[in-house]
Phi, psi and omega in degrees: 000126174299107177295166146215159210305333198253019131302304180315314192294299183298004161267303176305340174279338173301302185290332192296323217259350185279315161305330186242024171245330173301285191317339169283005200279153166277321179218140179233101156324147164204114190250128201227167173272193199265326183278173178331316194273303167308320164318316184286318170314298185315308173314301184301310174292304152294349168265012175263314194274344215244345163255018170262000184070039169290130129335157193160126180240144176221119209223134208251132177223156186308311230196145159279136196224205189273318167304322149338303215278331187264342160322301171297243181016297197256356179335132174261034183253148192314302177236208194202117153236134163251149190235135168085008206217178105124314206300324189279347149190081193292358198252358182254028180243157193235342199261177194240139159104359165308109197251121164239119167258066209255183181209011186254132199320122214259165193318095191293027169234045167253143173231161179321158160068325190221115195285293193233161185308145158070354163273118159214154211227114169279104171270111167280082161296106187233098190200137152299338168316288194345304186255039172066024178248193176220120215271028191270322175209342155272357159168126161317140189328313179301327164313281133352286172299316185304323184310276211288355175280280190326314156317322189298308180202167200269344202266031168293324215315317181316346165246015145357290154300335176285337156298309163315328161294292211291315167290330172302321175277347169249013159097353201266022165241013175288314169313308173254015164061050161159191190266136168224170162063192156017298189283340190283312183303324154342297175316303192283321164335275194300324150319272169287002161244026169053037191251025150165139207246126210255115177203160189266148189179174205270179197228075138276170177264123187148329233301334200256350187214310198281170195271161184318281179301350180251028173240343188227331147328325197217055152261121172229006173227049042249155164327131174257108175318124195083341191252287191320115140090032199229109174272355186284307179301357188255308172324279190297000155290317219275308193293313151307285192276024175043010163315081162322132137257049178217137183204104190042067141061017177239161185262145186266154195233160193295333208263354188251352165312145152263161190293342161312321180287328160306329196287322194310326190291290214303343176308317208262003214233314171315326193252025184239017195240155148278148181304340187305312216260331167281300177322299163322314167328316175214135179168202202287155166217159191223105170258160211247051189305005181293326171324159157263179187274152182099325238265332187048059153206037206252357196231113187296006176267322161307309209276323186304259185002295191284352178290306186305312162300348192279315206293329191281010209214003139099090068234113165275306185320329176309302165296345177253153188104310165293275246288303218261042154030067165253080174359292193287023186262288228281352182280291171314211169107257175312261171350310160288340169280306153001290175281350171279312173286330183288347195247322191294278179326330173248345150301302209296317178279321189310311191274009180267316199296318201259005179042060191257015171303151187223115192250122153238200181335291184246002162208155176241188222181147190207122178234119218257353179069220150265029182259355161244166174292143170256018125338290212263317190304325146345313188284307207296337161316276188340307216271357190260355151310308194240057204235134146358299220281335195270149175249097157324316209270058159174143213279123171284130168223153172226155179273166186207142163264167169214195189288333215231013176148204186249097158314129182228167203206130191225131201216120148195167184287167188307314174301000185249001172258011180263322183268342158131030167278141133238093207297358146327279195313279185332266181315333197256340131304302161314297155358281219277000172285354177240038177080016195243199194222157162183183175158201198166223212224164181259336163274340186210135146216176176205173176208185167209123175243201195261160178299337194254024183247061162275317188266338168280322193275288198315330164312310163323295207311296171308332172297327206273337156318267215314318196289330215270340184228038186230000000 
């Protein structure tokens, strides 16, 4: 659906109305998800309730589950906003007073005002989908929740940035190789209130921690021919283009060039590229100068990141602790990124080592059992996408075991949702046909089915691929 502005008018009249229902509140729940982006939404909805001098609790869960859904419901605090959550079941909520700041494909049997036959519940639904957008990239839970923190009072502008993380941390620059639509207006907020500096560059990950040869080593999004997974082959780019990696005895980080040597690089990196493949390469990035350098929170592809070990490792609070600039969060912190790169890294050799892709017609697929977290598997599908062992042109899902079933994680690229995939549909239909629940994004969704349901649903999975790109 084609937004048009006065979609636009009508969300923002939407957030103003959501907002002056806030300030009245006595007590505020706030339920929020586990990754970058909830972290951050989360971050937000509490430094918003908590300077109007709310009463006010925040609480992080993976997923909405049945326990979730009578949690929200029976909550005894005045309202509930929940972020980053809640939009895909919107037809199992019951209470009044309810705020959802969500950007994920909301439930299609909910209608405004009213959840079950003879039942209505003032729900404030704040979601782009609503308004003809597309919550895939133009803008995020975090997103969102900032809209209605700025609405609450204008000097929120000041969290801004935390949106920007957040979108940044759900990929939404990815399409266009920057923030757009929404994420712009955001952006330029977050911009002018000098909470983050917009500048073109090439947009690996690192720019701000890894040493020189492990910034263009371990680029896999696109592959640099000679470089990704060669560190010897990075030592002679570098040494050819007279590049030190080193300077009083310390290793140089990308972020310590100066711009000639940037140019320099990125001209020889340019030209190992397909034209395709130079746009993913190079475009915008975004720094947090407020930061010191080291801190690996000063590059919001970075800051994103540690939000994310915090949330996978069961402390979200760690990570809602960093958003609200507490020095000593980051020690914790450390210890979860940590175990976040040791669990990414050996997931990633468990399914290469054990060869467990598996390809059929319109889709491949992986079942890791219980050798991966099922945190973390999502990231590992996206990143084993842009990998050898992988067919960019058809979407990869993967199993997990978990507490309540089989976690599935669905992953593809953007072009193939430009030809008409949407794994939203996908995952949250087959699920219920086999009795399980999902939904998502039309580029990343997931679900939970039952364990002895694996061979049905991918068959399902597959069909609704094939009608959906056919």
């Amino acid at each position: 659906m084609q937004a048009t502005d006065g979609d636009l008018g009508r969300m923002y009249k939407d957030i103003d109305r959501a907002a002056d229902g806030l300030r009245k509140a006595k007590s505020v729940l706030v339920v929020s998800h586990i990754d970058a982006d909830g972290i951050s939404a989360g971050s937000i909805a509490t430094m918003t309730v908590k300077r109007l001098g709310i009463e006010h609790r925040t609480v992080f869960l993976p997923k909405i589950d049945t326990d979730a859904i009578d949690m929200i419901n029976n909550a005894p605090e005045d309202y509930v906003w929940v972020c980053d959550l809640g939009s895909g079941y919107l037809s199992e909520f019951t209470r009044s007073n309810l705020i959802i700041t969500d950007h994920h494909v909301p439930d299609p049997k909910w209608r405004k005002k009213q959840t079950v036959l003879d039942s209505f519940a003032d729900i404030d639904h704040l979601n782009p989908h609503t308004y003809g957008r597309d919550g895939s990239y133009e803008t995020c839970g975090a997103g969102m929740t900032y809209l209605l923190a700025k609405s609450v009072d204008p000097a929120n502008i000041d969290l801004a940035y935390l949106a920007v993380i957040g979108a940044v941390g759900d990929f939404q620059d990815t399409n266009h190789s920057k923030l757009v639509s929404i994420n712009r207006d955001i952006l330029n907020d977050a911009v002018s209130n000098g909470d983050v500096i917009a500048e073109d560059d090439l947009r690996f990950f690192g720019r701000d921690s890894r040493p020189l040869v492990q910034f263009f080593q371990y680029c896999s999004d696109p592959r640099l021919e000679g470089l990704t997974d060669n560190a010897a082959g990075c030592m002679d780019m570098l040494e050819f283009l007279h590049i030190p990696i080193k300077k009083d005895g310390r290793q140089r980080v990308w972020n310590d060039l100066d711009r000639d040597e940037k140019d320099r690089i990125t001209d020889n990196i340019m030209e190992l590229l397909s034209v395709e493949d130079q746009k993913r390469a190079y475009g915008e990035m975004y720094t947090l100068p407020k930061f010191e350098p080291g801190t690996g929170l000063r590059d919001a592809k970075e800051y994103a990141t540690v939000l994310n070990s915090c949330g996978r490792y069961d402390d979200a609070e760690t990570g809602m602790r960093i958003c609200f600039g507490e020095k000593d969060a980051l020690k914790d912190a450390e210890r979860n990124r940590a175990d976040h790169r040791k669990h990414i890294s050996s997931a990633l050799a468990y399914v290469r080592d054990n060869h467990l892709i598996r390809e059929r017609k319109f889709i491949q697929y992986f079942d890791a059992g219980d050798k991966i977290r099922d945190t973390v598997v999502g990231i590992v599908a996206g990143m084993l996408l842009n990998t050898p062992e992988c067919r960019r042109g058809i979407p990869i899902i993967a199993f997990v075991d978990s507490d309540d079933g089989i976690k599935v994680s669905a992953r593809a690229d953007r072009m193939l949702v430009d030809k008409g995939l949407d794994l939203a549909v996908v995952m949250k239909t087959a699920s219920e046909l086999v009795g399980g629940y999902g939904g998502g994004h039309n580029v990343a969704a997931g679900a939970t089915i039952p364990a002895e349901k694996k061979e049905e649903f991918l068959g399902i999975a597959e069909d609704i691929v094939s009608s959906q790109l056919i």
